[in-house]
C-alpha angles and dihedrals in degrees: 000000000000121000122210109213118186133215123245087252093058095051086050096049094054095041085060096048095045086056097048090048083048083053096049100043085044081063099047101044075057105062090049114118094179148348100201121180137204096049100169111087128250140176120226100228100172140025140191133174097305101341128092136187118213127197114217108237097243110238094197135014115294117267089183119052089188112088126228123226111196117202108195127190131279104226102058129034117256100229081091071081082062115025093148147321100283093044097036114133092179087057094057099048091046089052095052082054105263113151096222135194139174151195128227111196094203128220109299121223140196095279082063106070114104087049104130142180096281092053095050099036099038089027121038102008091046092047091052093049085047088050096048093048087054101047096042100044101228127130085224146028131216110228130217122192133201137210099300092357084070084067101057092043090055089051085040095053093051097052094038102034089151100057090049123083091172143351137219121182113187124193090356125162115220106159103043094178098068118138097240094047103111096175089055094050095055093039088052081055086054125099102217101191094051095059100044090042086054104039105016104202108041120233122255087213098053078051089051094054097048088055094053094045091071089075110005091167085061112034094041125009092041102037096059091041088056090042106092079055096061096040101056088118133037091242087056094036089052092047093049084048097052096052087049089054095043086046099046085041102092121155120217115256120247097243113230084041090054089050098050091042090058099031100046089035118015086040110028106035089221094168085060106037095039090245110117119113141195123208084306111327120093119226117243116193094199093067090073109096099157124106111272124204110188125190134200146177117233093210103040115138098190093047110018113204092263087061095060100029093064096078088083109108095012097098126034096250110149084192113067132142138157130224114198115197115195099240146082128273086285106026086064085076107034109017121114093245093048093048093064099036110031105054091048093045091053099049095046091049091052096036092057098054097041087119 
């Protein structure tokens, strides 16, 4: 093992030109007037309580009848599906003819506490499917998943079969008790009813910092002192802004929700196991028969690849297949090598089975 060693004049030399490239960052950060998000438009067709669906304005004529509902987490806001113009998962399926909608969860509040599984899942999650269905026309939606609304939408498809065409599920943990699944290991240390009997709703932010504590060299220390790098123009400047924003944006969890979601998934495993229920009803993976697509990130620390690969032989789908995308949980929807791959994936795998 060789060891580089480097002079005091190289240290200095690279010191110097770190603090021009602060100073320059710092100017440009400076001349920014925005950094907006969530630039393709959309029209709110439904709303309940403090949740809202939104409809994706087409850019071209539909090449899949079919529409696509997309459940995203609750623990983060969806517009990381449209960051921008340039990172925007939602444009590129619209653009390939997807008819898209969405639901935004919306920020929770004290009077939502008590809100549970079966609120969210039979109530909120199965109005939107109904709405869709009635705005778009169709008999049937296709369903995508993110993340732990894939969850949801897993749990959703096998209680409603007859509302799903197909399923995606993206980033999804099925198998929480993995060996490489961090998250899992410090939730399984948490006392979940203390915290939710204590706080009630629990704090996006608490969440935010648990996240980052999984690798705190990474997500923190070396991302700022990479930072006046990736900010030498204002493109670059407004991008690095706008992740900051999505991932600083963290709505509170609805309590009793919070509590069921770790204890029926993170604890118990109940994918797995066949536990999990919702209001009365048990979930029942085999009752899903339609074509799954699901897709997952190889270098994703919050749901590493075994998580979500697991789902392959749960339900009685004859039509599985996997799509594996080289990032990380995030970088699956905005780096460089998924824009060009996962949106296209995606379209052609619904269009082809629009029938």
């Amino acid at each position: 093992m060789t060891h580089k060693f480097f002079t005091a004049q190289q240290i200095a030399t690279e010191i110097s030109q770190f603090n021009r490239q602060l100073a320059d960052s710092y100017r440009t950060l400076q001349s920014l007037t925005d950094c907006d998000t969530g630039p393709t438009p959309k029209d709110c067709i439904y709303t309940e309580d403090k949740l809202r669906l939104y409809k994706y304005r087409s850019q071209v004529a539909d090449s899949c009848q079919t529409p696509l509902l997309i459940c995203y987490a609750l623990v983060n806001r969806p517009y990381m599906l449209d960051l921008d113009e340039q990172r925007s998962f939602i444009a590129r399926l619209t653009a390939s003819g997807i008819p898209v909608y969405l639901i935004d969860w919306g920020y929770p509040d004290a009077a939502d506490c008590f809100l549970d599984m079966d609120d969210y899942i039979n109530g909120y999650l199965h109005t939107c499917a109904e709405q869709v269905k009635r705005h778009s026309g169709q008999p049937r939606i296709n369903l995508l998943g993110i993340c732990q609304g894939g969850c949801l939408s897993l749990s959703y498809t096998a209680l409603q079969p007859d509302n799903i065409k197909n399923l995606i599920t993206m980033v999804t943990p099925v198998d929480f008790h993995t060996p490489g699944n961090m998250l899992s290991h410090l939730i399984q240390k948490t006392d979940v009813d203390l915290m939710v009997d204590t706080l009630g709703n629990i704090p996006g932010q608490m969440l935010n910092d648990a996240y980052a504590a999984l690798m705190p060299m990474r997500l923190s220390l070396q991302k700022y002192l990479n930072m006046p790098g990736q900010c030498a123009t204002e493109e670059q400047a407004a991008g690095f802004l706008r992740m900051e924003k999505w991932i600083n944006d963290s709505p509170d969890q609805a309590g009793e929700m919070f509590r069921e979601f770790v204890t029926q998934f993170f604890k118990s495993n109940g994918l797995i196991h066949n536990t999990v229920r919702v209001g009365d009803r048990q979930v029942n993976l085999k009752q899903i028969q339609q074509p799954i697509l699901n897709v997952y990130g190889s270098y994703d620390h919050l749901v590493p690849p075994a998580a979500s690969k697991a789902l392959q032989g749960l339900t009685a789908s004859s039509d599985y297949r996997e799509l594996e995308i080289r990032s990380g949980h995030i970088g699956v929807f905005v780096s460089q090598k998924s824009r060009q791959t996962l949106a296209p994936a995606v379209s052609q795998w619904l269009t082809e089975r629009d029938h």
